[in-house]
PLY file of the C-alpha trace (Angstrom):
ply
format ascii 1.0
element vertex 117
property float x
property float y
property float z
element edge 116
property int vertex1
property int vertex2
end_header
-18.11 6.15 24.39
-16.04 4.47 21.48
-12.88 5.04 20.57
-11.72 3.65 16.89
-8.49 3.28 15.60
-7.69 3.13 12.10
-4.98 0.66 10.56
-3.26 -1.00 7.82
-2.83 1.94 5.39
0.14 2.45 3.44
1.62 3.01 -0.01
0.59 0.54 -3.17
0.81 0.15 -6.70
-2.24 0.82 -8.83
-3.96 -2.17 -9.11
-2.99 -3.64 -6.09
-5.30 -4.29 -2.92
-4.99 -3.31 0.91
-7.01 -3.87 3.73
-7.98 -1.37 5.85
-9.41 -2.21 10.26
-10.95 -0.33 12.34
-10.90 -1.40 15.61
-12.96 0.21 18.30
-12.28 0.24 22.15
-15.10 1.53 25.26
-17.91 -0.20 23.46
-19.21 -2.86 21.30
-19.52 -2.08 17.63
-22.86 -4.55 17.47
-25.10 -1.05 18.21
-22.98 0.79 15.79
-23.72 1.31 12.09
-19.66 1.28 10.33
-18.77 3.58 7.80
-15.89 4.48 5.38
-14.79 7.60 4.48
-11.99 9.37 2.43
-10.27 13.03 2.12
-7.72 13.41 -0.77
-5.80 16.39 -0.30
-7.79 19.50 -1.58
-11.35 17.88 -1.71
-14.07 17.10 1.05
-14.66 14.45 2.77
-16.63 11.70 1.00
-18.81 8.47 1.66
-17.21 5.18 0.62
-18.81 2.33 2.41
-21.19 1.75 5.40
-22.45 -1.40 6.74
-25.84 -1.72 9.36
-25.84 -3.62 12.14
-27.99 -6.00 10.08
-24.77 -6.78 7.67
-26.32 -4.45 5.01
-23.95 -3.03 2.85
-23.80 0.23 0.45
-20.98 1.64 -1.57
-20.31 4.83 -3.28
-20.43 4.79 -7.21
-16.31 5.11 -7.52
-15.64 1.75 -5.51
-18.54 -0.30 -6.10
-16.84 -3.71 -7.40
-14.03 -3.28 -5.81
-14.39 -2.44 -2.89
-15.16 -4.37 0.17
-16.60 -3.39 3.73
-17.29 -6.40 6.53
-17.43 -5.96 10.10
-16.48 -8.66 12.40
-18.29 -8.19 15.96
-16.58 -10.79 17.77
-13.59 -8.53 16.94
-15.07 -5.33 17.76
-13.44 -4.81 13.84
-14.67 -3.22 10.92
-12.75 -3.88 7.60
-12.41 -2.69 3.94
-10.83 -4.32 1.15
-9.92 -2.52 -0.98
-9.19 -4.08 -4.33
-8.03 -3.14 -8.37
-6.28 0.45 -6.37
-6.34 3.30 -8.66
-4.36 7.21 -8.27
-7.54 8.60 -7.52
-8.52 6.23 -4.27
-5.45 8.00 -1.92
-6.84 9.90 0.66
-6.70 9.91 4.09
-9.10 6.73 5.26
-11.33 7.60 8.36
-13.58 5.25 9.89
-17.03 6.50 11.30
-19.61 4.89 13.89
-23.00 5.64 14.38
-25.13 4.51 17.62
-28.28 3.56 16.70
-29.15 4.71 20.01
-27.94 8.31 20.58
-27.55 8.25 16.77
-24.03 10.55 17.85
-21.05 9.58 15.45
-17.54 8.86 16.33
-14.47 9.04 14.37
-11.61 7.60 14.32
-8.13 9.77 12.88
-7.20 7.75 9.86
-4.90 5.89 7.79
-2.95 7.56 4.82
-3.03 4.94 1.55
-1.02 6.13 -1.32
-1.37 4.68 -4.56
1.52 5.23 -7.04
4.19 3.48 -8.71
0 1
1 2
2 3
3 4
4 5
5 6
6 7
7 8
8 9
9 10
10 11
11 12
12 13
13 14
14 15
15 16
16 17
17 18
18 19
19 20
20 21
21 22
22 23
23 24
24 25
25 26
26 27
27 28
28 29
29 30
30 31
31 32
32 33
33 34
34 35
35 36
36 37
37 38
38 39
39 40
40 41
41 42
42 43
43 44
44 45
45 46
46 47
47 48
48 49
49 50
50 51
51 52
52 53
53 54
54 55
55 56
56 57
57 58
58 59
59 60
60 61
61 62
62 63
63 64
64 65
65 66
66 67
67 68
68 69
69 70
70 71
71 72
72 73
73 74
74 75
75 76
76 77
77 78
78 79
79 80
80 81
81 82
82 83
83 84
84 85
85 86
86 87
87 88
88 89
89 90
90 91
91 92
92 93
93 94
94 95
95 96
96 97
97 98
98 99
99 100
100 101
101 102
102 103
103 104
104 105
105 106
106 107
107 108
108 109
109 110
110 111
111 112
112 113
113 114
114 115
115 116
């Protein structure tokens, strides 16, 4: 079973960039399709980035060209850049793995990232 711990969240000017990890312990990510996800305060939960196994990448409509997900296997690390920060991208930042071979999902308990002057 995988455990994943969210970092490297904090509070940034709009327009500026951070760069979220997600490191995962108990198992290798390599079998595990990575995911980004968001809550503001008030709203659901939503999709922001996933990447297969394969390195294929998909973003939701609000960060697409700014936003950045990679994984780095070696690390057992997922990332996402997040670039151009506007109000409306703080939320609570959780990361999300799938095994391709149960097909269960783990989560991990997020990073805050504020975005204000």
């Amino acid at each position: 079973q995988v455990q994943l711990v969210e970092s490297g969240g904090g509070l940034v000017q709009p327009g500026g960039s951070l760069r979220l990890s997600c490191s995962a312990s108990g198992s290798s990510l390599s079998a595990y399709t990575m995911g980004w996800y968001r809550q503001a305060p008030g709203n659901q939960r939503e999709f922001v980035a996933r990447i297969t196994i394969g390195g294929d990448t998909f973003n939701a409509d609000p960060v697409k060209g700014r936003f950045i997900i990679s994984r780095d296997n070696a690390k057992n690390t997922v990332f996402l850049q997040m670039n151009t920060l506007k109000p409306e991208d703080a939320a609570v930042y959780y990361c999300d793995g799938v095994d391709i071979r149960s097909r269960r999902s783990y989560w991990g308990q997020g990073t805050q990232v504020t975005v204000a002057t």
